[in-house]
C-alpha positions as CSV (number, residue, x, y, z in Angstrom):
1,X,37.0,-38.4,-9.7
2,X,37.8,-37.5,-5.9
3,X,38.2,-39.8,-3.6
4,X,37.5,-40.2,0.1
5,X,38.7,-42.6,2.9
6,X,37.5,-43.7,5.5
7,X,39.9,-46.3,8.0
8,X,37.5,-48.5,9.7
9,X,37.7,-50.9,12.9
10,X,35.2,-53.6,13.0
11,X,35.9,-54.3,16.1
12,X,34.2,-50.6,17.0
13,X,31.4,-52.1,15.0
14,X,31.0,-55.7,16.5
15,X,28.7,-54.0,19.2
16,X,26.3,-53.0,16.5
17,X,26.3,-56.6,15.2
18,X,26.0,-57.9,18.8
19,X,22.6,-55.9,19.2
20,X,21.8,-56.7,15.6
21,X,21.5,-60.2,16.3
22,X,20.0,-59.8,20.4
23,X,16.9,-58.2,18.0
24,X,17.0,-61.2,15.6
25,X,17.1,-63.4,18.5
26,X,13.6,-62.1,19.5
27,X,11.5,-63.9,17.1
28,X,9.6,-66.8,18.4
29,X,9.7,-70.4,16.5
30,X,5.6,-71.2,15.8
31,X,4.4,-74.4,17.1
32,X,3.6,-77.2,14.8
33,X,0.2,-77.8,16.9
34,X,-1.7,-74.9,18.1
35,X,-4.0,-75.2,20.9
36,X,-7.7,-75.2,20.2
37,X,-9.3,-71.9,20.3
38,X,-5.5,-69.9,21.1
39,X,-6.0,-66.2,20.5
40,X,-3.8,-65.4,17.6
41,X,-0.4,-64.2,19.0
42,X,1.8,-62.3,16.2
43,X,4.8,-63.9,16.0
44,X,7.4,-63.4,13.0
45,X,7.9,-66.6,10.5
46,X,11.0,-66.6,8.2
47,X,10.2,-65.8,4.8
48,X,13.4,-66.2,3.3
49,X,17.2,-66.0,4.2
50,X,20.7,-65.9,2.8
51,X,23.2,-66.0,5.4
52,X,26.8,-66.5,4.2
53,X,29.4,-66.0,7.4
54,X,32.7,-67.5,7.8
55,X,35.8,-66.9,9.9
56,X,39.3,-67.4,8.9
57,X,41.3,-64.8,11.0
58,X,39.3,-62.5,10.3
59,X,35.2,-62.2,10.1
60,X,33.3,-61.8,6.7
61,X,29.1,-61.9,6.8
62,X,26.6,-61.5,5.0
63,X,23.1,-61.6,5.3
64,X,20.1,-60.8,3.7
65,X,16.4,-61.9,5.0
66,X,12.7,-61.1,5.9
67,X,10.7,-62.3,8.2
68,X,6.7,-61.7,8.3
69,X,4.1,-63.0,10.7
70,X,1.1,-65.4,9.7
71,X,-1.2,-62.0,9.1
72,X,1.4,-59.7,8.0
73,X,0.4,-57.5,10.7
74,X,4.4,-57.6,11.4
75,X,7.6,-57.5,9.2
76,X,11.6,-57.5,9.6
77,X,13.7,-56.8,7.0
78,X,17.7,-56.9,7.2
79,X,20.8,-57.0,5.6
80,X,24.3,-57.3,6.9
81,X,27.7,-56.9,5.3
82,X,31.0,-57.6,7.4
83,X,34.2,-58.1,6.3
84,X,37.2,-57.5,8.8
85,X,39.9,-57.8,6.4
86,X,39.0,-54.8,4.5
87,X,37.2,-52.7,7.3
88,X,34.1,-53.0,5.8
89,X,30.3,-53.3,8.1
90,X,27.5,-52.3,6.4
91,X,23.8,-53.0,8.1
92,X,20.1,-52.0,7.1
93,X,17.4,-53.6,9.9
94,X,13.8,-52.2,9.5
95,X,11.0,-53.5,11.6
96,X,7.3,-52.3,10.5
97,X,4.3,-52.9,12.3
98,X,0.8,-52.8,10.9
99,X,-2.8,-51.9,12.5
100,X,-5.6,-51.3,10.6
101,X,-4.7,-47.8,8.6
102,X,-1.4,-47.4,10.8
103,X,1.8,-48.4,10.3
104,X,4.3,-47.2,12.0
105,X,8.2,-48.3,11.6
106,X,11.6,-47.9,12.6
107,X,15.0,-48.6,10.9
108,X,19.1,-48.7,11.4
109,X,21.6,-48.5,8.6
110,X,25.0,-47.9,7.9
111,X,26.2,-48.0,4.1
112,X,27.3,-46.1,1.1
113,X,24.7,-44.8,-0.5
114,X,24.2,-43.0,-4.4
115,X,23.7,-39.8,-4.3
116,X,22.2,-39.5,-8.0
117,X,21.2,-41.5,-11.2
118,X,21.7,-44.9,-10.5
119,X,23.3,-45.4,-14.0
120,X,25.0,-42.4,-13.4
121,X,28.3,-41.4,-11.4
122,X,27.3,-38.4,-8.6
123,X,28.3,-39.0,-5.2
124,X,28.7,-42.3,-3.2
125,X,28.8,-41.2,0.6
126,X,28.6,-43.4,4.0
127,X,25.2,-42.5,5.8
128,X,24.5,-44.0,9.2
129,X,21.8,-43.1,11.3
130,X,18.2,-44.1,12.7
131,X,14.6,-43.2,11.5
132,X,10.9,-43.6,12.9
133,X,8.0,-43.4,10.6
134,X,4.0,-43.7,10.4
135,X,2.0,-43.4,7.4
136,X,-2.0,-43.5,7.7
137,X,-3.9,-44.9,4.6
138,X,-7.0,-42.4,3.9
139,X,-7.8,-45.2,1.4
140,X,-6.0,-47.6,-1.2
141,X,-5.1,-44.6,-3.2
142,X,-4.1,-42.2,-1.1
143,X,-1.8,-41.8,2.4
144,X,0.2,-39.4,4.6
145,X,3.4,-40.5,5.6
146,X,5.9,-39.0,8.7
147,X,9.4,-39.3,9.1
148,X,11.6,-38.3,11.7
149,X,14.9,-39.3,11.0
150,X,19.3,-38.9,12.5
151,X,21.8,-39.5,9.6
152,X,25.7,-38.4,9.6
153,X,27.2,-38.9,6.2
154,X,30.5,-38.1,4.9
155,X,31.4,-38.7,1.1
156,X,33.6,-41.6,-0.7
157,X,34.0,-40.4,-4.3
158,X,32.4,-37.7,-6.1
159,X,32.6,-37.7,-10.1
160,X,34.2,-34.8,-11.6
161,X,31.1,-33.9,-13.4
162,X,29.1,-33.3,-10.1
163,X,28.8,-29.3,-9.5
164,X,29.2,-29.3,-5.4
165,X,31.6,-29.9,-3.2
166,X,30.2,-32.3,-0.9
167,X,29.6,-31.6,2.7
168,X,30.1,-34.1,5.9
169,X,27.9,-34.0,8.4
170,X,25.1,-34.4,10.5
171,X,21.5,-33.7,10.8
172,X,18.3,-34.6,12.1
173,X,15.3,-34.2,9.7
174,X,11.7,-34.5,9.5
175,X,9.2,-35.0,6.8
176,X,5.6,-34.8,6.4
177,X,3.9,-36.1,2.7
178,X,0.4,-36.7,1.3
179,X,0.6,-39.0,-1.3
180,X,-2.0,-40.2,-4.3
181,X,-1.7,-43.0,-6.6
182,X,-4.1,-44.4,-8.6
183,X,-3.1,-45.1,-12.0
184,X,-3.3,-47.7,-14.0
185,X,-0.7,-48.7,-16.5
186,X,-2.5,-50.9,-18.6
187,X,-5.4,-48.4,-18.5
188,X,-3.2,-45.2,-18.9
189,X,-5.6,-43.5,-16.8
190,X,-5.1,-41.9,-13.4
191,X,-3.0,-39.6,-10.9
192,X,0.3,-40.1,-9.8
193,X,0.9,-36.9,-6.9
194,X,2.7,-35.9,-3.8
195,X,3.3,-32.8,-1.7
196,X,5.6,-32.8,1.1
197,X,6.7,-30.4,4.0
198,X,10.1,-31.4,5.7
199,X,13.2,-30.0,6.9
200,X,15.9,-30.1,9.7
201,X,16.6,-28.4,12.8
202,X,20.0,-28.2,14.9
203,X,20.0,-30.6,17.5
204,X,21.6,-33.7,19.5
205,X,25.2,-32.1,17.7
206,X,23.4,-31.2,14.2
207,X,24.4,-27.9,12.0
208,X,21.8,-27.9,9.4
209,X,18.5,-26.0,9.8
210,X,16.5,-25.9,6.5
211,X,13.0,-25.9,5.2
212,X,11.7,-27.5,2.3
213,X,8.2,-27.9,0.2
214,X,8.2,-30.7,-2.5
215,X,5.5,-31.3,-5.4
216,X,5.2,-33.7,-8.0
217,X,2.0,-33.9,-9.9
218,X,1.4,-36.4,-12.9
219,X,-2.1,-37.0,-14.9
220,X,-2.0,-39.6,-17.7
221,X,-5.2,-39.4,-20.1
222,X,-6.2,-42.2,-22.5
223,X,-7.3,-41.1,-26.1
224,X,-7.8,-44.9,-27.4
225,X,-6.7,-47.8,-26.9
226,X,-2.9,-47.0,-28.1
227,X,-2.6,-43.7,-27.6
228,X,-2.3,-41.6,-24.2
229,X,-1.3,-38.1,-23.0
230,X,0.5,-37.4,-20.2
231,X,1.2,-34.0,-18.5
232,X,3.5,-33.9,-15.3
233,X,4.1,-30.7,-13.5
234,X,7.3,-31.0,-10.8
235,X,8.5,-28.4,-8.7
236,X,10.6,-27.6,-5.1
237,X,12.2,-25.0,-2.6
238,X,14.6,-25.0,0.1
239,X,15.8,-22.2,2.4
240,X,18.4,-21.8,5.2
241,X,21.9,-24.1,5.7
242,X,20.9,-27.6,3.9
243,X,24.2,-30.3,2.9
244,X,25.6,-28.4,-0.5
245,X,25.2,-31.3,-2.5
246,X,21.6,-32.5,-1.2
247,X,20.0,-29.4,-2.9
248,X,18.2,-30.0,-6.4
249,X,20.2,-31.0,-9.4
250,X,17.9,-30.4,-12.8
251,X,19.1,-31.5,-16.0
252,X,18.8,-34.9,-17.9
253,X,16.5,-37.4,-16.3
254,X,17.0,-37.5,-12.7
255,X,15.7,-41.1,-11.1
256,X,16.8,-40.6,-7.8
257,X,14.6,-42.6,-6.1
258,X,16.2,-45.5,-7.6
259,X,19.5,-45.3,-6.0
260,X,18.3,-44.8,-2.7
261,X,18.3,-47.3,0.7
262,X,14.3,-47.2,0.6
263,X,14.2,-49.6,-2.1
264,X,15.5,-52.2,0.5
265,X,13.6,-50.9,3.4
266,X,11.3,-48.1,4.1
267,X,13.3,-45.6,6.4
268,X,13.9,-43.4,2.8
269,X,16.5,-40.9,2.6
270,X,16.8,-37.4,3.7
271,X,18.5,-35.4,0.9
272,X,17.0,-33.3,-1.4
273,X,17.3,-34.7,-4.8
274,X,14.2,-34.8,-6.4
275,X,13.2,-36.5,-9.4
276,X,12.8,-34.2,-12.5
277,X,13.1,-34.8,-16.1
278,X,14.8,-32.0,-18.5
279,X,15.8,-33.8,-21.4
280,X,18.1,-32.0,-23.7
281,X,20.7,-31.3,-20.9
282,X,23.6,-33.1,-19.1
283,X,23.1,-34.4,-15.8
284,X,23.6,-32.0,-13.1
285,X,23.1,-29.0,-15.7
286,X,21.6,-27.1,-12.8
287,X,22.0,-26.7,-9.0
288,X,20.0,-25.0,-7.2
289,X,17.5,-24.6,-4.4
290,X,14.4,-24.3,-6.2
291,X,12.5,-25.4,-9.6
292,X,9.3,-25.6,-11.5
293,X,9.1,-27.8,-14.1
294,X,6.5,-28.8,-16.7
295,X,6.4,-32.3,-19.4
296,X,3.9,-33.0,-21.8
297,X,4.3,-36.5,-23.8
298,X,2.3,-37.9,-26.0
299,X,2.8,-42.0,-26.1
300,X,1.6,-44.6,-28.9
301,X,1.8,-48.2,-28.4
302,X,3.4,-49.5,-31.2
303,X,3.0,-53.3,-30.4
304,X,0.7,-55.2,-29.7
305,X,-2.1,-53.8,-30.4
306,X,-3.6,-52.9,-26.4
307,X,-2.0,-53.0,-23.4
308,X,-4.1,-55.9,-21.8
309,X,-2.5,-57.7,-24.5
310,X,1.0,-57.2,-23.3
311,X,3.1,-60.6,-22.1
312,X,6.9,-60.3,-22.1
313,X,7.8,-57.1,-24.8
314,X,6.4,-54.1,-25.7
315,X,7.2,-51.1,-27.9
316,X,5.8,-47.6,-27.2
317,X,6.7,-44.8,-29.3
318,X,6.8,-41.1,-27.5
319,X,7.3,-37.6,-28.6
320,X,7.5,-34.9,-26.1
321,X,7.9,-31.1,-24.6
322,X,10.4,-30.4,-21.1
323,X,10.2,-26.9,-20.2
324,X,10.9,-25.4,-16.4
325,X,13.2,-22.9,-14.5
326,X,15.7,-23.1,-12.0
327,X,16.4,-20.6,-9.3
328,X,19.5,-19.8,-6.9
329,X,17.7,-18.0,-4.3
330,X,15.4,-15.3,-6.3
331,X,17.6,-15.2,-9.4
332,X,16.9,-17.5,-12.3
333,X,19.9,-19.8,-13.4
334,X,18.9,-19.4,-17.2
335,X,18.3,-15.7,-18.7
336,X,16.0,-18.0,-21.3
337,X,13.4,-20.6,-20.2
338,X,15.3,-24.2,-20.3
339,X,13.1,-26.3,-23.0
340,X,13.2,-29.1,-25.5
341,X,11.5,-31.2,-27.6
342,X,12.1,-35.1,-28.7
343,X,10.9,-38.2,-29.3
344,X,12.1,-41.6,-28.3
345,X,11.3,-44.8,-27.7
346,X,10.2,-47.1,-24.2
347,X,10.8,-51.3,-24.7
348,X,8.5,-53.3,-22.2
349,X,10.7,-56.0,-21.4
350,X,9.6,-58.5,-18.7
351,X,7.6,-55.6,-16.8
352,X,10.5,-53.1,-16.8
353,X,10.6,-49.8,-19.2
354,X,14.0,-49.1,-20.8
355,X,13.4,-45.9,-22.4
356,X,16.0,-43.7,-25.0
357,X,14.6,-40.5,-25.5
358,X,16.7,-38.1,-28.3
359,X,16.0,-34.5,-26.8
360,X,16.6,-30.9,-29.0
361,X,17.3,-27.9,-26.6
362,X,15.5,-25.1,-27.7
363,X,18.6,-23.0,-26.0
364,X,20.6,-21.1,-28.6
365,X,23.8,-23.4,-30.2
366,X,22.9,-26.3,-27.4
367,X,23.5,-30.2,-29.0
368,X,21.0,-32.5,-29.1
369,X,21.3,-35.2,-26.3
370,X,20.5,-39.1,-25.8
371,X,19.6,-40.1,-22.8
372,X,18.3,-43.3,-20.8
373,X,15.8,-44.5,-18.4
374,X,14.7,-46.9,-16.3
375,X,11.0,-47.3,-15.1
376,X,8.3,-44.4,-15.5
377,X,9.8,-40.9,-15.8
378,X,6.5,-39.3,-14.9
């Protein structure tokens, strides 16, 4: 495991905190008694809070909240680690407005981040910067999002196992996506897909310029009741100067938009890691800066018996097909085509899938491999 560090002053960062709390100041207590007729104002209501902050030579904070107004039309969303002592200020503060199909948003954070699996080691690094977004809804099912975004990172640890050297940086990034999304999981019927168009572009004291296409495409068919097919097709390119270790990373089952800061708010992330699913090969089998891959998996419910009838567990038996390609430029990173076969098995618990999956490489004297997940693979 190397290691990285970083000394840090939080008096350097106490200005950040100032500002984060001169935009928390802003909201506006509601009125118990509203005048008669008053056109609706939106003002933001506290949803929920967890402030813990203390002083005892030294300052340690944190808070965690979201605030929403009356018609939702409005939302803040924050979080705020401090801890003097051992140099330590971490912040994430998003603020989304909504009108009609628009939203449009804009966040600041400073943490460390996954870069990887979140069950996984890869490599943790500190990202700070600032990103705007808008997404339109066509309809329920399907949206285009935009992202412009300023992020400098540098890297804590990486695992040994990871294949890069990562870089330290800074970039500014944009992203344009269509996105469609109208499946059903109790039906096991519909279309999970994206394409996206994004890339960076040297500026405001930026060294990465880089273009990159994305696509993901999943179709899930219903034969009966317990039994449903489901095809996913994945694939990616990048060219010029992008970070080393933000490039694609095939091999395993690669979740990494569970380790990411969108889950907490929506500013996303800008690296490159895409999820794929190769089973049969360690995690970060591949680098690269380009992939197609193809899964075909066929899943039976084993209990209960439908899956409007499902309540606290589940048990869904799967046997499937990985097979895709992985390029370094033009040049293919396997004189064979990567590929293999398994089956395995995905426990409903609560509403989250636990899956193990035992994979067979069809590659020449390769072992088979166990491997876990969390949520949907595809």
């Amino acid at each position: 495991m190397k290691s990285f560090h970083r000394p840090l002053s939080i008096t350097r960062a106490l200005p950040a905190l100032l500002f984060f709390f001169l935009l928390f100041s802003c909201v506006t207590a509601v009125r118990a008694e509203e005048e008669l007729g008053e056109p609706y104002r939106p003002r933001l209501e506290t949803e929920y809070i967890i402030p813990v902050i203390y002083y005892d030579g030294s300052l340690y904070a944190l808070l965690y909240g979201r605030m929403s107004s009356v018609l939702r039309d409005r939302e803040l969303q924050f979080f705020l680690w401090a801890d003097q002592e051992a140099g330590v200020f971490n912040y994430v503060l998003g603020y989304t407005r909504h009108n009609y199909k628009w939203s449009t948003g804009i966040n600041l954070y400073s943490m460390p981040v996954s870069v990887g699996p979140v069950w996984a080691s890869g490599v943790w690094e500190n990202q700070t910067g600032i990103s705007f977004l808008a997404a339109y809804r066509r309809t329920n099912e399907t949206r285009f999002t935009f992202r412009l975004q300023w992020e400098k990172f540098f890297p804590y640890f990486v695992a040994s196992s990871f294949p890069e050297d990562p870089d330290e940086g800074a970039l500014l990034g944009w992203e344009v996506k269509a996105v469609k999304d109208n499946f059903s999981f109790l039906a096991q019927k519909g279309t999970r897909a994206y394409i996206s168009l994004g890339g960076a572009f040297p500026f405001l004291n930026t060294g990465y310029q880089y273009l990159k296409v994305e696509e993901d495409w999943r179709r899930y068919y219903p034969l009966n009741r317990r039994v449903s097919a489901i095809f996913s097709l994945r694939g990616g390119k990048i060219w010029g100067d992008y970070p080393s270790h933000r490039g694609f990373f095939i091999g395993g089952i690669q979740q990494a938009n569970m380790s990411g800061l969108g889950n907490l708010v929506n500013q996303g992330t800008l690296w490159a890691l895409a999820d794929s699913t190769l089973r049969g090969y360690p995690l970060f089998r591949f680098s690269s800066d380009g992939f197609l891959l193809g899964n075909l998996e066929l899943r039976a419910l084993l209990y209960p018996s439908s899956y409007y009838e499902l309540r606290f567990f589940g048990l869904i038996g799967t046997v499937f097909v990985d097979a895709g390609q992985v390029y370094k430029g033009s040049q293919a990173l396997s004189a064979g085509l990567p590929a293999a076969w398994g089956a395995g098995l995905k426990f409903f618990i609560g509403g989250l899938l636990v899956g193990v999956d035992y994979a067979v490489p069809m590659e020449q004297g390769a072992m088979p491999r166990w491997h876990i997940s969390l949520g949907e693979v595809f």
